[in-house]
C-alpha positions as CSV (number, residue, x, y, z in Angstrom):
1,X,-18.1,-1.5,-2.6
2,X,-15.2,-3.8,-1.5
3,X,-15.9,-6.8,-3.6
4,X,-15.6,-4.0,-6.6
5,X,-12.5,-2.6,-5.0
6,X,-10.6,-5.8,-4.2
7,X,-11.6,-7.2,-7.9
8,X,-10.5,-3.7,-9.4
9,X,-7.1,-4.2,-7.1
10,X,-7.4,-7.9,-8.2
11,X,-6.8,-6.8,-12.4
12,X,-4.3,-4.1,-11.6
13,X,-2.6,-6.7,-9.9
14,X,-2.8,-9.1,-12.2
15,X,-2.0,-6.5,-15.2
16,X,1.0,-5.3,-13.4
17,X,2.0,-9.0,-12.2
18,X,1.9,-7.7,-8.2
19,X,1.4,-10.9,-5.9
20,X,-1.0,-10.5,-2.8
21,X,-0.3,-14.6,-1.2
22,X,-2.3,-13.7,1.5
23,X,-4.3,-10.2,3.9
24,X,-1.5,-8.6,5.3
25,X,-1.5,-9.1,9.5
26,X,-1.1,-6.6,12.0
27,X,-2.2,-6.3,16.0
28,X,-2.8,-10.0,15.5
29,X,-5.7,-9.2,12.6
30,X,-5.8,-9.4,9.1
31,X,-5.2,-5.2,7.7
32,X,-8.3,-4.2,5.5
33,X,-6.9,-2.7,2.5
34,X,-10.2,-1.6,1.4
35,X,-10.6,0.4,4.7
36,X,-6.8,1.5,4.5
37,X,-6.6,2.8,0.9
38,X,-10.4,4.8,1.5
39,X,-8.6,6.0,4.7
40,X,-5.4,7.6,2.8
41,X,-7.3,8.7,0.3
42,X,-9.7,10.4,2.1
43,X,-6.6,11.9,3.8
44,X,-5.4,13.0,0.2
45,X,-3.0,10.2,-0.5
46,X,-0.2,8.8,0.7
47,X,1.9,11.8,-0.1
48,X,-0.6,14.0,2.2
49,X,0.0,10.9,4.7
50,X,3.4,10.9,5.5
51,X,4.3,14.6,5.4
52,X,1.5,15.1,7.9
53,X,2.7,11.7,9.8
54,X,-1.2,10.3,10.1
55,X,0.2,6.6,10.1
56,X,-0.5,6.2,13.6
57,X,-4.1,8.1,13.7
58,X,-4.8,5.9,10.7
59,X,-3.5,2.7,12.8
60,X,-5.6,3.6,15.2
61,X,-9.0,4.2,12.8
62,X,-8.0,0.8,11.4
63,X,-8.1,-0.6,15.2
64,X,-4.7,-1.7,15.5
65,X,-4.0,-1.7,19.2
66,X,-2.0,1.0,20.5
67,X,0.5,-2.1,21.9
68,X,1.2,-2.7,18.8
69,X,4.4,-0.1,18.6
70,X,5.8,-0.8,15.3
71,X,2.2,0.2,13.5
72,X,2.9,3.6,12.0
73,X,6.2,1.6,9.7
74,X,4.4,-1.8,9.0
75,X,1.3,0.7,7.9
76,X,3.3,2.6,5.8
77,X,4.9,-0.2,4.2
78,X,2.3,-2.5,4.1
79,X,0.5,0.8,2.5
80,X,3.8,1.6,-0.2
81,X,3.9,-2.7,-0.9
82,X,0.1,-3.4,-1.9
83,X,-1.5,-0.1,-2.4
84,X,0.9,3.1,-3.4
85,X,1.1,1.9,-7.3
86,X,-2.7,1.0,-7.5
87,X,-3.4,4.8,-6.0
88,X,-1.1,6.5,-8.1
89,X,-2.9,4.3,-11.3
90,X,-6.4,5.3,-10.0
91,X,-5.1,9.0,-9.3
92,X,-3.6,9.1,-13.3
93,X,-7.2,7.4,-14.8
94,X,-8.6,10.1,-12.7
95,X,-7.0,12.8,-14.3
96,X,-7.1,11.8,-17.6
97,X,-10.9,11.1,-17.4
């Protein structure tokens, strides 16, 4: 399931011309995106996300230490900088399938 999801995000990104140099680091470990993006969506999105303010639960699902006190900003915009525009494509295909 994540070798399909990272070479599904791998064509968006590639369609779209988004660069991904290298995983995203927080806490001192590289940020799963594949855990991340099933985590908002299973949270209904990133809209549902940040009017609820479930960055920092989601931090803490993703096991980003709670020392880590910037988490709930560099999740959201590690979230908004390598995810939003792939969810909102997957959301539209989904509709219109």
């Amino acid at each position: 399931e994540s070798k399909a999801f990272f070479e599904q995000l791998g064509h968006y990104n590639q369609q779209y011309e988004v660069t991904i140099t290298r995983a995203p680091i927080m806490g001192g470990h590289k940020l799963d995106l594949h855990q991340l993006f099933n985590l908002v969506l299973t949270n209904q999105g990133f809209e549902k996300v940040q009017e609820a303010k479930k960055w920092r639960e989601l931090a803490l699902q993703l096991g980003v230490p709670r020392t880590c006190t910037s988490a709930t900003a560099q999740l959201r915009s590690n979230y908004l900088k390598y995810l939003y525009a792939y969810e909102c494509f997957k959301m539209k295909d989904e509709r219109l399938s």
